[in-house]
LOBA-955071 format. One line per field, with one value per atom (N, C-alpha, C, CB): residue number from 1; x, y, z; atom name. Coordinates in nm, 4 decimals, padded with zeros to 6 digits. Glycine has a CB too. Layout:
num <- (NUM_...)
c1 <- (X_...)
c2 <- (Y_...)
c3 <- (Z_...)
atomo <- (CA_...)
//
This chain:
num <- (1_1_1_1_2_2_2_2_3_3_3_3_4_4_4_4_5_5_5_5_6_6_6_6_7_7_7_7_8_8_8_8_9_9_9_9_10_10_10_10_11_11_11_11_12_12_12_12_13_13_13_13_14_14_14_14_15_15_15_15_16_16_16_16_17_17_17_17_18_18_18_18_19_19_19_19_20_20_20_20_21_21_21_21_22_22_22_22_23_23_23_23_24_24_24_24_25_25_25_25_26_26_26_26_27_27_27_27_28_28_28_28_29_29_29_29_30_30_30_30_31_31_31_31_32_32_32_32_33_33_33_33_34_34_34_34_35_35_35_35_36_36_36_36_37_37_37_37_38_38_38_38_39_39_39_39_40_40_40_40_41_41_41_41_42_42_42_42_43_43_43_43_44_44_44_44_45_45_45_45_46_46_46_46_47_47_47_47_48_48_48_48_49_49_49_49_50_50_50_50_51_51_51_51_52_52_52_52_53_53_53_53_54_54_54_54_55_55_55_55_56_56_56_56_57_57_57_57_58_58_58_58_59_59_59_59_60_60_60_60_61_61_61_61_62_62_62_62_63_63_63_63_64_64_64_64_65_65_65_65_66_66_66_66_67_67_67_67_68_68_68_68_69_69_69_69_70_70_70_70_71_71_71_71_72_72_72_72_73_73_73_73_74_74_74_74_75_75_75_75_76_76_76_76_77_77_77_77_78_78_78_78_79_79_79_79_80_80_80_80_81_81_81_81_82_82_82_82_83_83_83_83_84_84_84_84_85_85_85_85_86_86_86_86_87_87_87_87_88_88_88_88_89_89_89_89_90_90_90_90_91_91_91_91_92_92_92_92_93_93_93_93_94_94_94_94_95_95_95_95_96_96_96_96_97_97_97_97_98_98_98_98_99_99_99_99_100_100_100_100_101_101_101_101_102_102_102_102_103_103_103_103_104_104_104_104_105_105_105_105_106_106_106_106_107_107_107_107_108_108_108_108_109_109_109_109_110_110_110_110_111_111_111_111_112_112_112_112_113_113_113_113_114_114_114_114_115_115_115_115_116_116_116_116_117_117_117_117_118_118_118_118_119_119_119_119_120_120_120_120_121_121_121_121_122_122_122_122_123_123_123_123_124_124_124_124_125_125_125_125_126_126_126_126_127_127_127_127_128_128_128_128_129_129_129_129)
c1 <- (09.0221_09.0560_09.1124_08.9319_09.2285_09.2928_09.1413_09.4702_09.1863_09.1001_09.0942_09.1742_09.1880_09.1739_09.0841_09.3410_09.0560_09.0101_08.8834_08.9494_08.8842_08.8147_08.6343_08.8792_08.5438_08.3956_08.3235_08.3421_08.4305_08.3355_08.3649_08.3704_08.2909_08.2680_08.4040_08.1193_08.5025_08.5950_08.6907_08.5675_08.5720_08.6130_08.6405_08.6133_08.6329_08.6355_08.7813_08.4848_08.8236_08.9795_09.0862_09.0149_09.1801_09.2938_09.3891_09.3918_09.3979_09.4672_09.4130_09.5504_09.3136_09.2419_09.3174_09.1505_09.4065_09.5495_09.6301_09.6666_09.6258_09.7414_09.6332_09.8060_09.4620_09.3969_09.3566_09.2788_09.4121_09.3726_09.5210_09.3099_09.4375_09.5514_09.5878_09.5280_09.7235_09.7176_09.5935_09.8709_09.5110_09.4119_09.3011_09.3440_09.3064_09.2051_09.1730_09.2170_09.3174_09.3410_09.2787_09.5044_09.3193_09.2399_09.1325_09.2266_09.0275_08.9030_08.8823_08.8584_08.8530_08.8216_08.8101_08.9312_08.9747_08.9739_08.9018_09.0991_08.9059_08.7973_08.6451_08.8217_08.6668_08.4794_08.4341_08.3258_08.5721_08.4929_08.4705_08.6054_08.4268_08.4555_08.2510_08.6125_08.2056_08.0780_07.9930_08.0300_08.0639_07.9982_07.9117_08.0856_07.9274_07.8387_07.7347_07.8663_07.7026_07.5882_07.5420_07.5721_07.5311_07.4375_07.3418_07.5295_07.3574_07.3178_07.2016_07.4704_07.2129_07.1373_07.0457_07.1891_07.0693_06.9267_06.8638_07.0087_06.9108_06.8549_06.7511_06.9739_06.7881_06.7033_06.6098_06.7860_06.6343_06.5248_06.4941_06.3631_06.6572_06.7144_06.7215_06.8390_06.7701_06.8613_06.8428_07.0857_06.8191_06.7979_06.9590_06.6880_06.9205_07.1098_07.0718_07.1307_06.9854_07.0133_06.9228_06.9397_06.9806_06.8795_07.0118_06.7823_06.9698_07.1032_07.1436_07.1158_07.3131_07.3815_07.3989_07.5006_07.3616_07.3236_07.4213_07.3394_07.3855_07.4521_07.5049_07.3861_07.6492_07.6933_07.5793_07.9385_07.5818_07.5042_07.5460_07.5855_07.6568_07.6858_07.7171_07.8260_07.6597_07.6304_07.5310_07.6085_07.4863_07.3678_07.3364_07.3895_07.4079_07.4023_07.3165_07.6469_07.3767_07.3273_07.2020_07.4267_07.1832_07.0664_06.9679_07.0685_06.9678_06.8493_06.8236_06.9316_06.9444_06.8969_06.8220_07.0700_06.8616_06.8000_06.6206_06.9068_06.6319_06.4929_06.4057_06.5359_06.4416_06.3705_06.3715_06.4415_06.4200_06.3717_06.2815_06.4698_06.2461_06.1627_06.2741_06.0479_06.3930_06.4425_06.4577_06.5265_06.4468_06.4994_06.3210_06.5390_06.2315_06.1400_06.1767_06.0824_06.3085_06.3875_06.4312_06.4727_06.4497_06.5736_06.6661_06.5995_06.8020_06.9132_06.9981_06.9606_07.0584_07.1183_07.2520_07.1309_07.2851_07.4484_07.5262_07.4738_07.4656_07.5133_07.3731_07.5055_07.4112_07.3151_07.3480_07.3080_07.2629_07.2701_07.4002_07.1585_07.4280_07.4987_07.6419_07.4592_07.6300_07.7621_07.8239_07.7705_07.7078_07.7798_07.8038_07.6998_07.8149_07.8067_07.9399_07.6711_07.9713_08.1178_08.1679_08.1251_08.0687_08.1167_08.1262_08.1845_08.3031_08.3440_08.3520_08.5213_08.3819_08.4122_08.2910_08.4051_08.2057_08.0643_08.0643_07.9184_08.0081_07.9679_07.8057_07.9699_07.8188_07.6938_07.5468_07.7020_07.5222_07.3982_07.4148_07.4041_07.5238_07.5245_07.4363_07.6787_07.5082_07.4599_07.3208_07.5042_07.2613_07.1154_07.0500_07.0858_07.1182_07.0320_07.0404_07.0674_07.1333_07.1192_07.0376_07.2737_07.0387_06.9185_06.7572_06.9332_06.7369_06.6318_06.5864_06.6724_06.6780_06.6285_06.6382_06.7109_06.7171_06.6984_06.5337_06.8112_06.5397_06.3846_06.2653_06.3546_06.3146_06.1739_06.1893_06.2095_06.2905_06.3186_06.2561_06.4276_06.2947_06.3022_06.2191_06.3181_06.2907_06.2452_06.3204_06.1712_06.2724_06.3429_06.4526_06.2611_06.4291_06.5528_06.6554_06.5167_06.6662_06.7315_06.8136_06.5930_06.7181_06.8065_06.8675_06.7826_06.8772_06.9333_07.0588_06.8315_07.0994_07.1579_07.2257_07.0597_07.2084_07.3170_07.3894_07.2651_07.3122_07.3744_07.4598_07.2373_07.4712_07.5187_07.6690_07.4015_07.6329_07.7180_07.8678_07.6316_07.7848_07.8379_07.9548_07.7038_07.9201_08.0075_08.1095_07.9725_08.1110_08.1781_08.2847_08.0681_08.2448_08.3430_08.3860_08.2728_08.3701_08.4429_08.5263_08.3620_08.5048_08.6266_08.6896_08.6216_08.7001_08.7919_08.8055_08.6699_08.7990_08.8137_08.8253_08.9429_08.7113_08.6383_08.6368_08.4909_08.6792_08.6101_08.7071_08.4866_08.7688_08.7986_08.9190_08.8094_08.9543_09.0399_09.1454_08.9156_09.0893_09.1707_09.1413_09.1700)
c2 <- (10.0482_10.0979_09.9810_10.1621_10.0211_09.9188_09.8534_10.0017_09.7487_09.6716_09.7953_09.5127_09.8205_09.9229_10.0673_09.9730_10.0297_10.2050_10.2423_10.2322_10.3634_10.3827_10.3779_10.5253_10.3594_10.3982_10.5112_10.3638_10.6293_10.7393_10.8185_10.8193_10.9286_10.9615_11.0238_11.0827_10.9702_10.9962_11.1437_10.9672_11.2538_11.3669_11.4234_11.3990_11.3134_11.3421_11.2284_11.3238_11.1624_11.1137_11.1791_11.0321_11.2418_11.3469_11.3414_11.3139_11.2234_11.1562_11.0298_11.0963_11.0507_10.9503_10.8750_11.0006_10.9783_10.8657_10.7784_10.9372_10.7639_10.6697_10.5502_10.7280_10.5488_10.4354_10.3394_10.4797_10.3965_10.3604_10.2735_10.5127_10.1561_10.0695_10.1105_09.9465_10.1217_10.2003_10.1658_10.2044_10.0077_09.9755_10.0907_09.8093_10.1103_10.1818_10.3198_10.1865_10.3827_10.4971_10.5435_10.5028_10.4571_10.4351_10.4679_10.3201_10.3275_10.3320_10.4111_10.2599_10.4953_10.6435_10.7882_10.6698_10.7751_10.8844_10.8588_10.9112_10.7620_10.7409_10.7279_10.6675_10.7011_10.7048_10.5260_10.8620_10.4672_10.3164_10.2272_10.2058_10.3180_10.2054_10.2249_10.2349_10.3188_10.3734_10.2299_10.5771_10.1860_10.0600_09.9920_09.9600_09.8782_09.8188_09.8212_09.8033_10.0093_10.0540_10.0365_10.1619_10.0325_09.9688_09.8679_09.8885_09.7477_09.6213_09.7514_09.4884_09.8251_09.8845_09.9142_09.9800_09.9851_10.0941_09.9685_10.2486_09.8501_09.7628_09.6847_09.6685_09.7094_09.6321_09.7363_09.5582_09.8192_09.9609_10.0130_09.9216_09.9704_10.0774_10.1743_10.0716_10.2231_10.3765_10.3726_10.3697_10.4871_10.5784_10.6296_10.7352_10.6681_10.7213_10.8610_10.7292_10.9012_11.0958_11.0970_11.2805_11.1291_11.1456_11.1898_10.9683_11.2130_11.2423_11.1689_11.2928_11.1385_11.0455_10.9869_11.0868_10.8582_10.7852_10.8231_10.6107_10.8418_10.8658_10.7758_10.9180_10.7642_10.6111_10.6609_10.5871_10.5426_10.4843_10.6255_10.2887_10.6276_10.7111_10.8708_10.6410_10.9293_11.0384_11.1373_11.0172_11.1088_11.1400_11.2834_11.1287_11.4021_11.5591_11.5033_11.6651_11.4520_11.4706_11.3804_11.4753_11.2484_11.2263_11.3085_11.1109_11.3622_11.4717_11.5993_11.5684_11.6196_11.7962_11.7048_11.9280_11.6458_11.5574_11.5221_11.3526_11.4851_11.4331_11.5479_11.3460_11.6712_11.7773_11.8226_11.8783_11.7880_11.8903_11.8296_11.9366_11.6439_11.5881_11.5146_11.7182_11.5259_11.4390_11.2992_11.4668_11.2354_11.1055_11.0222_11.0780_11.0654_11.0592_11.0290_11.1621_11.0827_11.0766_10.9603_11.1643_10.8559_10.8024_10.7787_10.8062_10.7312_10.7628_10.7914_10.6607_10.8397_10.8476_10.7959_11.0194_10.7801_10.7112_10.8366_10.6321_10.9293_11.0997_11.2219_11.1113_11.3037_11.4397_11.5698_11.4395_11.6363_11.7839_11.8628_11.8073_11.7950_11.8051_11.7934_11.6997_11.6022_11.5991_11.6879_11.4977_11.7546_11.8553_11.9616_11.9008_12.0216_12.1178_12.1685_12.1207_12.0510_12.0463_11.9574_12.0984_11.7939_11.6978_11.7075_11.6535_11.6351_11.6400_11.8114_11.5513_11.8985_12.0194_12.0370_12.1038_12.0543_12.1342_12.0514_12.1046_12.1873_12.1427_12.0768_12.3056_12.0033_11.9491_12.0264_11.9553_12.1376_12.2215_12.2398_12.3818_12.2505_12.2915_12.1994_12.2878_12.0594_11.9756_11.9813_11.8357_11.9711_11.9777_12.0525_12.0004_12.1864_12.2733_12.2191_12.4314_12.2312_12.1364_12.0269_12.0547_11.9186_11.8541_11.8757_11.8069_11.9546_12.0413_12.0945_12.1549_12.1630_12.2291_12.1246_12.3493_12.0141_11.9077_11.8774_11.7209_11.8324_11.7998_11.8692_11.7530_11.9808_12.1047_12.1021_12.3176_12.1113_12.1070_12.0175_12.1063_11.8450_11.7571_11.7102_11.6824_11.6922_11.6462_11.6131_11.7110_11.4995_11.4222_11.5012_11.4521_11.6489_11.7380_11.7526_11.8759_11.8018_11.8584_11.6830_11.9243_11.5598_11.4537_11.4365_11.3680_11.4677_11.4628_11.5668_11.4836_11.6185_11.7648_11.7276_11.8904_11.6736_11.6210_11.5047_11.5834_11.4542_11.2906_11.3184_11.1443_11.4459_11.5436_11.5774_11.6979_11.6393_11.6899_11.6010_11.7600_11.5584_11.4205_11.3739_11.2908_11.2948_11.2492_11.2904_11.2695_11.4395_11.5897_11.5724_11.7381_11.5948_11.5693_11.4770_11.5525_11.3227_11.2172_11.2408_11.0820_11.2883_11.2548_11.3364_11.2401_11.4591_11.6198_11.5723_11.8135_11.4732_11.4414_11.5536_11.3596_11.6347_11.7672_11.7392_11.8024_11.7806_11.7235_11.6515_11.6513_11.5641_11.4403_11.4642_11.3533_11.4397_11.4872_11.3812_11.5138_11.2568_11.1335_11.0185_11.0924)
c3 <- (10.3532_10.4844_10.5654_10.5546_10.6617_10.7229_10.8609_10.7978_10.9076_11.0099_11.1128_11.0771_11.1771_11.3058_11.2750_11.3540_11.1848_11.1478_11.2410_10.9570_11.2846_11.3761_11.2951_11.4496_11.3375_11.3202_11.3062_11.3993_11.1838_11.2370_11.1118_11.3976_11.0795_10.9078_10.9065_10.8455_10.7635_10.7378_10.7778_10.6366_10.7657_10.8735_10.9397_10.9035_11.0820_11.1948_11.1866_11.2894_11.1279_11.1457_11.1375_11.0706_11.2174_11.2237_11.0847_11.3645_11.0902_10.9924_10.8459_11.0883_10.7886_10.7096_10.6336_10.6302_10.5772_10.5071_10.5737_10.4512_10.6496_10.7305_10.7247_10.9195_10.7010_10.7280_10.5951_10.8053_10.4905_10.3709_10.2737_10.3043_10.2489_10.1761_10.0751_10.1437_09.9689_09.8794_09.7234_09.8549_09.7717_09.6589_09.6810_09.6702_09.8767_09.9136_09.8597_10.0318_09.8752_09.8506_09.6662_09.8884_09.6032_09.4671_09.4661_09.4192_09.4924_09.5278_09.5776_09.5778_09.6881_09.7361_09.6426_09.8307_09.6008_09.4826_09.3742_09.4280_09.3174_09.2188_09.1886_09.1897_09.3271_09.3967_09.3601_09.2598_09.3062_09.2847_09.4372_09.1685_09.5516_09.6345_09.6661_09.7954_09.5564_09.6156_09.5273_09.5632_09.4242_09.3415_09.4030_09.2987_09.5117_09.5944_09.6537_09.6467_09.6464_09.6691_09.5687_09.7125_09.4469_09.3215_09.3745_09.2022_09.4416_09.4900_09.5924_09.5778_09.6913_09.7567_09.6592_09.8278_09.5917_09.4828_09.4051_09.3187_09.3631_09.2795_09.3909_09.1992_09.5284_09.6230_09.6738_09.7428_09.6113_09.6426_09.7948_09.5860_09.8577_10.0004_09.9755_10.0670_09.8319_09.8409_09.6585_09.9301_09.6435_09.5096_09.4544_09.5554_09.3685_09.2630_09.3325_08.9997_09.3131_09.4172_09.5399_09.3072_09.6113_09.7632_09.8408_09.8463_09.9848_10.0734_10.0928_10.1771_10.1417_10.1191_10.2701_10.0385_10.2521_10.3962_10.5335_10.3706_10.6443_10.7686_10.8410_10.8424_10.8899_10.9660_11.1189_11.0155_11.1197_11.2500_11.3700_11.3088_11.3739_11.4998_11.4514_11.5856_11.3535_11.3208_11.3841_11.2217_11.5020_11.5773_11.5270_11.7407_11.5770_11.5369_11.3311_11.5450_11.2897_11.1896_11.1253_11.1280_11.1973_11.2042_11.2959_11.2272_11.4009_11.4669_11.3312_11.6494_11.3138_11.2090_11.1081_11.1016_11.0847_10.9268_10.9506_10.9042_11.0545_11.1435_11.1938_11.2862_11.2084_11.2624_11.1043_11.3978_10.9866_10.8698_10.8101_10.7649_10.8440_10.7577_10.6217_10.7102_10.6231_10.5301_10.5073_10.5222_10.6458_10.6752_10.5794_10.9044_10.5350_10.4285_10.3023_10.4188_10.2408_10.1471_10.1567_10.1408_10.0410_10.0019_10.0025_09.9676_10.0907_10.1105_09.9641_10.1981_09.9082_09.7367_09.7530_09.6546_09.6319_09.5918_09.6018_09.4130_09.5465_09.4971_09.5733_09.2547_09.5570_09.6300_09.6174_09.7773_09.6323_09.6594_09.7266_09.7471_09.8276_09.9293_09.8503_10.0430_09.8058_09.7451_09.6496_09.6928_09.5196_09.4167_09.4916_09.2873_09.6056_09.6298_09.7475_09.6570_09.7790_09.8755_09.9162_09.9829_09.9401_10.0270_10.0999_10.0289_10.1427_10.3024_10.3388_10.3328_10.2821_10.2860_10.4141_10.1305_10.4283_10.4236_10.5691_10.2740_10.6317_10.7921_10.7879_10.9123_10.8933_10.9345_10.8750_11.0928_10.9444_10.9582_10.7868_11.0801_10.7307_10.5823_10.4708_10.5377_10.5456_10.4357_10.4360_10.4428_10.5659_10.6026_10.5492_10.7135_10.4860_10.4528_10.2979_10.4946_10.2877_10.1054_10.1092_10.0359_10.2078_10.2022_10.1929_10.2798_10.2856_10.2753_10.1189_10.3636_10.0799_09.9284_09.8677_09.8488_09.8884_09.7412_09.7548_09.7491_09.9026_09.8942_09.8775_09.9838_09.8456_09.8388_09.6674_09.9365_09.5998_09.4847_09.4565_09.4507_09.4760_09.3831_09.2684_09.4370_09.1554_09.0507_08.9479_09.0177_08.8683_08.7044_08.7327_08.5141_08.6541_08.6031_08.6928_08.5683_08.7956_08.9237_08.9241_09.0901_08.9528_08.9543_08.8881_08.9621_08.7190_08.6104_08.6117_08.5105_08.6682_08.7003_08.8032_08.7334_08.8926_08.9775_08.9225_09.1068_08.8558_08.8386_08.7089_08.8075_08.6500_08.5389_08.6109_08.5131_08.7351_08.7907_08.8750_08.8650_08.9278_08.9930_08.8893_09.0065_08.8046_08.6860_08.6820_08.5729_08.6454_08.6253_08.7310_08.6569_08.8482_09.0368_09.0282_09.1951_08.9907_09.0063_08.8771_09.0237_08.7637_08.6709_08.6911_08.5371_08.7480_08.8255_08.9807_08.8237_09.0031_09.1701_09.2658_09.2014_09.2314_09.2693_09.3997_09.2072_09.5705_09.6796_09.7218_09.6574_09.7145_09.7390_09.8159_09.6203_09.8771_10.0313_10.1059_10.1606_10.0711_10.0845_10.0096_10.2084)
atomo <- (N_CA_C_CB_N_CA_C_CB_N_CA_C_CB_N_CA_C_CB_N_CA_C_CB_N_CA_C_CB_N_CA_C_CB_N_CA_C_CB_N_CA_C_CB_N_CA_C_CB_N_CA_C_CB_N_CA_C_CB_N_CA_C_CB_N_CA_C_CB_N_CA_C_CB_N_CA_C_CB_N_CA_C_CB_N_CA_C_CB_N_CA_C_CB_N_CA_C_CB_N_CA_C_CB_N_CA_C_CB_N_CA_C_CB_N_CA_C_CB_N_CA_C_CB_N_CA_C_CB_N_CA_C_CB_N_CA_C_CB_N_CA_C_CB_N_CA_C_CB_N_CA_C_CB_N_CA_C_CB_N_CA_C_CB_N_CA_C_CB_N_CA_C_CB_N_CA_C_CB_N_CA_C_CB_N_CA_C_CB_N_CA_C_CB_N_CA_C_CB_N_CA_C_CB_N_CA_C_CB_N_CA_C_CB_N_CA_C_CB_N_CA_C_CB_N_CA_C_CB_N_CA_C_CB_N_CA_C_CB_N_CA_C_CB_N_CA_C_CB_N_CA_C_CB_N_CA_C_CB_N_CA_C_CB_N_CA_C_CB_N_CA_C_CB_N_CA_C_CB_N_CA_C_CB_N_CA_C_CB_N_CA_C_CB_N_CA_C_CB_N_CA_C_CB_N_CA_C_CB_N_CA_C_CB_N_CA_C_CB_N_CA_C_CB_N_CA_C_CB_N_CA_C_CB_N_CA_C_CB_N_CA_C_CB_N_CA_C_CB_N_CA_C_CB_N_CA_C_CB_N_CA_C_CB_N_CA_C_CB_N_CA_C_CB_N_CA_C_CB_N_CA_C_CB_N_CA_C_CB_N_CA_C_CB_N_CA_C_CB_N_CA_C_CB_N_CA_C_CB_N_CA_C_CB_N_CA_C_CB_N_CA_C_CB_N_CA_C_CB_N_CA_C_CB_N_CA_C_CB_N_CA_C_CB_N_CA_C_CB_N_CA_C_CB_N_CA_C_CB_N_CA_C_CB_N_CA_C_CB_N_CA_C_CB_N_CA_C_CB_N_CA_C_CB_N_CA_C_CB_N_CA_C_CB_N_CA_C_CB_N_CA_C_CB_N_CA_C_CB_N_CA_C_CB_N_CA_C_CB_N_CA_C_CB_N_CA_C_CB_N_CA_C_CB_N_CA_C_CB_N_CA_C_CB_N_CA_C_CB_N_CA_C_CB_N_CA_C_CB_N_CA_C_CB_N_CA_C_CB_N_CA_C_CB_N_CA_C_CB_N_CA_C_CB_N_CA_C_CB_N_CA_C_CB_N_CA_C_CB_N_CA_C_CB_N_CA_C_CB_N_CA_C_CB_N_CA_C_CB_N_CA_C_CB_N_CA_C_CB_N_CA_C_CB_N_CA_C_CB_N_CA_C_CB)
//
């Protein structure tokens, strides 16, 4: 992403392509720019499945997250949320996928996303910019 880029989840930018270098643009589609979060889960911040962490100024979606009891969870590399739409999926949506991951969770279900997941990044399933 270029320096000026604004601070706010890729979604809410009118235009997201105009902010991405063409290495960027790569990395994004390929999902290799999510790598660095490895260093997170090995420092045991953030898990390979859990919901997928909120920028700072996501407020609407840190409160829903916080009134369901998720922010208990793990932040993940990959999630419920992600196999299921990504950027697509409104706010209250993801939440609710959060919610069931966490009423769900277990081995299998993690195994099943992280199944799935794979699947979306090599079909760049989602992926929007």
């Amino acid at each position: 992403m270029l320096v000026e880029t604004p601070a706010v989840a890729t979604h809410l930018l009118v235009d997201p392509g105009k902010f991405l270098t063409p290495i960027g643009s790569f990395l994004r589609k390929s999902s290799l720019d999510e790598l660095p979060q490895l260093w997170s889960i090995i420092k045991g911040d953030m898990s390979f499945v859990g919901p997928r962490p909120a920028l700072y100024n996501q407020d609407d979606l840190i409160a829903l997250r916080t009134t369901y009891g998720i922010e208990q969870l793990l932040p993940g590399l990959t999630g419920w949320a992600q196999i299921n739409g990504r950027d697509e999926l409104p706010i209250p949506e993801k939440v609710k996928l959060d919610v069931e991951y966490l009423q769900r969770q277990s081995f299998f279900l993690d195994m099943k996303i992280i199944f799935l997941t794979f699947l979306k990044v090599v079909r760049r399933d989602g992926v929007t910019h």
